[in-house]
C-alpha positions in Angstrom: 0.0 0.0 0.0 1.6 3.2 -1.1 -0.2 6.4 -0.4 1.3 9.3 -3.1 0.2 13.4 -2.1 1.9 16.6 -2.5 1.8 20.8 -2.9 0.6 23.9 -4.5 0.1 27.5 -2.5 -0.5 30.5 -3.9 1.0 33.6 -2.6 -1.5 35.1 0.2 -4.6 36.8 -1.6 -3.9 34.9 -5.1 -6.3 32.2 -5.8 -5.3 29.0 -6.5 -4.4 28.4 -10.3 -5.8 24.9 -11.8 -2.5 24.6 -13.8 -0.2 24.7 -10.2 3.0 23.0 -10.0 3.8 20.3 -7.0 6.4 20.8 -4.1 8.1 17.5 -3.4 7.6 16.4 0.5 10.2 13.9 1.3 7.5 11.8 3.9 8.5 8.0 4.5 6.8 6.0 6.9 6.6 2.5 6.2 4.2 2.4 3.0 3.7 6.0 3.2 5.4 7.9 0.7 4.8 10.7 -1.0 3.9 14.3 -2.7 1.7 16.2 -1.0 -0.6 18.6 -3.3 -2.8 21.2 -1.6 -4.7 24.4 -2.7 -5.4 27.2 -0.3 -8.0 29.9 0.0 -6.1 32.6 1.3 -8.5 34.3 3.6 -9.2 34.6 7.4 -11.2 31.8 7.3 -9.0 29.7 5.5 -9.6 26.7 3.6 -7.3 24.4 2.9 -7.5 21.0 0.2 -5.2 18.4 -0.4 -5.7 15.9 -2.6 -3.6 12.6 -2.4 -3.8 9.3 -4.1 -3.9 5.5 -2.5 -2.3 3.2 -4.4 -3.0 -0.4 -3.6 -5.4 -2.5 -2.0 -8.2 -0.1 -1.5 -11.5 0.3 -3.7 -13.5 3.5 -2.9 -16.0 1.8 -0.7 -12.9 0.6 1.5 -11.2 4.6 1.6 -14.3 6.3 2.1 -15.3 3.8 5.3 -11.3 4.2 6.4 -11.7 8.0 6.2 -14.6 8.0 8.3 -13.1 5.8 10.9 -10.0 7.3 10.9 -12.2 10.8 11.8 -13.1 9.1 14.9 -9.5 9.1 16.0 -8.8 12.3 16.1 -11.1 14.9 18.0 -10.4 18.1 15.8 -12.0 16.4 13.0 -15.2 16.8 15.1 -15.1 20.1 15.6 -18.2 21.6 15.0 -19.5 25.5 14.6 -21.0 26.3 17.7 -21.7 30.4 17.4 -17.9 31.8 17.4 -16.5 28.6 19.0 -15.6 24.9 18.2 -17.4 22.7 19.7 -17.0 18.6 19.7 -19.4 16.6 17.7 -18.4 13.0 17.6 -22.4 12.4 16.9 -22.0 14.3 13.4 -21.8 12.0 10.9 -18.8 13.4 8.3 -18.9 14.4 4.5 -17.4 11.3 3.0 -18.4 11.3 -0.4 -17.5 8.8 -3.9 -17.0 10.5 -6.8 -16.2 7.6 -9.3 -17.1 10.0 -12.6 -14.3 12.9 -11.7 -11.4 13.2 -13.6 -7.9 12.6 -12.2 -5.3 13.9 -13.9 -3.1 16.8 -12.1 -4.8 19.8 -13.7 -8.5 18.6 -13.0 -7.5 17.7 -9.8 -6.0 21.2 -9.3 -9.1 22.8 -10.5 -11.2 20.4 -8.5 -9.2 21.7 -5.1 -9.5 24.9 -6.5 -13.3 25.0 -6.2 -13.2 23.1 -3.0 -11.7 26.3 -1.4 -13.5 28.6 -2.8 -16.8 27.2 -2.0 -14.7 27.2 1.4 -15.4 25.9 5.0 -15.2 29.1 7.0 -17.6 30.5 10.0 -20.2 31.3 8.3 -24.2 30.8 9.3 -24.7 28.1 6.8 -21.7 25.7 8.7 -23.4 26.0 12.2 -23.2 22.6 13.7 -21.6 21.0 10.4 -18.2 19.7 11.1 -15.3 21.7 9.2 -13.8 19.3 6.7 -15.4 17.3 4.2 -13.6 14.3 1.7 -14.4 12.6 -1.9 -12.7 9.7 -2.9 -11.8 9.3 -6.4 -11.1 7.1 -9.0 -7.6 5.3 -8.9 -7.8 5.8 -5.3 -7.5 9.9 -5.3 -9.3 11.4 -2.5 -9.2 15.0 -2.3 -9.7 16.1 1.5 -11.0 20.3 2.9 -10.8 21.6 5.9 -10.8 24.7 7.5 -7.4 25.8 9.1 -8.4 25.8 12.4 -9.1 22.1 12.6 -5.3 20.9 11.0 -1.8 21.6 10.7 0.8 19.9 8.8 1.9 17.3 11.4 -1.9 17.0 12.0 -2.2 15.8 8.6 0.9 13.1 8.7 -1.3 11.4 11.4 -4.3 11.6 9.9 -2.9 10.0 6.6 -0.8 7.5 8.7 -4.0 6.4 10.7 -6.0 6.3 7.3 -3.2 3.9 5.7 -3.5 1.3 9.3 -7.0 1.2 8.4 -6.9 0.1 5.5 
């Protein structure tokens, strides 16, 4: 099982480009290796995507159930709006979606992250008590995952991708 992601960010207040070039991450951890590719919505509420592909043993059935255990894992990932606070929602159920029509080459996905942003996961009235990141697995084992800042960082992220390859 090899797990492949990588990176893309704009300078701050430029929107992500669809044709964006990817920033080699030297990440090894067991099967776990890897470019990491991400788009950003530069604002105060910021969005961030990252798209990443699964290579092995794992049909879109099996990601999209490892994705939503692998939620359970981690207590950020269900955070929740709650007025001008997080609050902790292990009862929401999270946006795992399949998406077996998409395209996957590197400027669709870009384009696809791109519009992920931009329909963006920041505090606003509509995301009141819906958690703040949302995933859609693929073809060829892509899954492209948003979420807002506040929820993940970068070593966040290793876990979470780590814990996602253990279960599956």
């Amino acid at each position: 099982l090899k797990v492949i992601f990588g990176s893309t960010v704009p300078a701050r207040g430029v929107r992500p480009q669809a044709s964006a070039s990817c920033l080699a991450v030297a990440m090894e951890s067991r099967h776990l290796y890897g470019l990491e590719c991400f788009a950003v919505n530069a604002s105060p509420a910021m969005t961030i995507c990252h798209w990443f592909q699964v290579a092995g043993p794992a049909d879109p059935h099996r990601l999209a159930k490892a994705l939503r255990k692998t939620s359970l894992e981690f207590a950020l990932l269900t955070a929740a709006l709650c007025g001008n606070r997080l609050c902790y929602r292990p009862d929401l159920a999270p946006d795992v979606q399949i998406d077996l029509d998409a395209a996957v080459d590197d400027a669709s996905l870009a384009a696809h992250a791109s519009t992920e942003t931009t329909i963006g996961l920041g505090p606003a009235p509509q995301l009141e008590g819906r958690l703040l990141w949302r995933a859609r697995v693929l073809k060829d084992g892509w899954v492209v995952l948003t979420f807002n800042h506040a929820i993940a960082d970068g070593h966040s992220l290793w876990l979470l991708l780590r814990s996602l390859v253990q279960h599956l």
